[in-house]
FILUMKOL-27376 format. One line per field, with one value per residue (C-alpha): residue in three letters; x, y, z; residue number from 1. Coordinates in pm, 1 decimal, m for minus. Layout:
! FILUMKOL-27376
code <- ALA,...
xx <- X,...
yy <- Y,...
zz <- Z,...
pos <- NUM,...
//
This chain:
! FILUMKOL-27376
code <- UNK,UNK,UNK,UNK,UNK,UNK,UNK,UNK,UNK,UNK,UNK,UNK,UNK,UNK,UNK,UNK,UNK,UNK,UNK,UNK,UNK,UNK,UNK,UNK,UNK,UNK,UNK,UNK,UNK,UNK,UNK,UNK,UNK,UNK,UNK,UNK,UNK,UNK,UNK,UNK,UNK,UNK,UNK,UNK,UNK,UNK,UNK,UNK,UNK,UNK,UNK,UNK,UNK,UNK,UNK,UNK,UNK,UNK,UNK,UNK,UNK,UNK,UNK,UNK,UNK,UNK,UNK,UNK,UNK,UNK,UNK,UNK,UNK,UNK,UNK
xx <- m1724.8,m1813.8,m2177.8,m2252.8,m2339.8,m2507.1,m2862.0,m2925.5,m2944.7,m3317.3,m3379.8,m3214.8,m3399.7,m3753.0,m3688.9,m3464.3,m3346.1,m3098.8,m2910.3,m2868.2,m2708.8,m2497.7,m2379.6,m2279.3,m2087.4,m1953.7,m1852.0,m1673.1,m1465.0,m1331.0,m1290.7,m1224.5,m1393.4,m1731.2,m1731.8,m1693.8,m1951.5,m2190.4,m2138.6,m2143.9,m2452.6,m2624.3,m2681.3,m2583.8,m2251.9,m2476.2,m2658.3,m2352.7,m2201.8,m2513.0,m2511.9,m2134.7,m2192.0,m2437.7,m2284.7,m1972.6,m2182.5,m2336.2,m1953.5,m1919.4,m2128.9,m2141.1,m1735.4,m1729.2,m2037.2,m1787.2,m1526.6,m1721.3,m1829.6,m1479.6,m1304.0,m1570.6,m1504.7,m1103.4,m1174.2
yy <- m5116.3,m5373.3,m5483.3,m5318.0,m5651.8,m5422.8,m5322.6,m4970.9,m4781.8,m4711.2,m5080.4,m5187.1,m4945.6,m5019.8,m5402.8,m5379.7,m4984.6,m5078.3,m5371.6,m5074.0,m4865.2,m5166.2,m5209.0,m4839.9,m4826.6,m5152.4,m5051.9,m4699.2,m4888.5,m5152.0,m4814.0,m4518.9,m4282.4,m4182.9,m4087.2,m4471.2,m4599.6,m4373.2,m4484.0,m4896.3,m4805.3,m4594.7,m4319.1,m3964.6,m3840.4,m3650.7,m3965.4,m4164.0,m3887.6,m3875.4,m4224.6,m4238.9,m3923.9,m4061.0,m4378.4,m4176.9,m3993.3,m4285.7,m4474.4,m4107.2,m4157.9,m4562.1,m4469.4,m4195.5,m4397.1,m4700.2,m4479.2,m4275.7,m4668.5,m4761.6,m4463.0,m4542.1,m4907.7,m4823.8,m4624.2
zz <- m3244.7,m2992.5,m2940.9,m2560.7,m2367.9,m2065.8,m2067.4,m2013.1,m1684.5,m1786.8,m1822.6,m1513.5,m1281.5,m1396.8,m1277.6,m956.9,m907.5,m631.6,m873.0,m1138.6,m861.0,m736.5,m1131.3,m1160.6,m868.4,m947.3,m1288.2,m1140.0,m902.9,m1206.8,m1449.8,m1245.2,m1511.4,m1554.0,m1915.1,m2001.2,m1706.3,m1871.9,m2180.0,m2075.3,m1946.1,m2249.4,m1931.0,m1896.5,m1695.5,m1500.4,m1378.5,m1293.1,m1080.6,m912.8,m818.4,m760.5,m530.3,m300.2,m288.7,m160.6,100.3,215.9,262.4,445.8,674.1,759.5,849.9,1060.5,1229.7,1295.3,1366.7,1676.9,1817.3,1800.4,2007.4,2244.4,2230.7,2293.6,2658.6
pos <- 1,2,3,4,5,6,7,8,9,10,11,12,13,14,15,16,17,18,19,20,21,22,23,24,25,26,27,28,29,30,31,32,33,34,35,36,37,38,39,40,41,42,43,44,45,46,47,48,49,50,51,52,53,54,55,56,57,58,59,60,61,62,63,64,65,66,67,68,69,70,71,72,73,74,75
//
């Protein structure tokens, strides 16, 4: 078994808790699976869909924002 070059989640959010986010959601777009992000990251499944979740809602939400201001923008 490889030697896991990542700290842990836990160790990341106690110095800079938005970098640890960044890293997770970095690390779900390069693997697509959440088993193995957890896992890089010595974290539990439920954590990483948590993060991955509202890091999805908050896409959501900065879209259909930009979306609205451009229909307006088109008339």
């Amino acid at each position: 078994m490889t030697e896991n070059i990542y700290p842990t989640y836990y160790e990341l959010c106690k110095s800079a808790p938005t970098s640890a986010r960044k890293a997770i959601i970095r690390a779900y777009e390069e693997r697509g699976n959440i088993s193995e992000v957890a896992r890089l990251f010595r974290t539990t499944r439920k954590t990483v869909r948590k993060v991955v979740r509202r890091w999805k809602e908050t896409l959501n939400l900065k879209w259909g924002g930009t979306t609205i201001i451009l229909l307006f923008s088109i008339k």
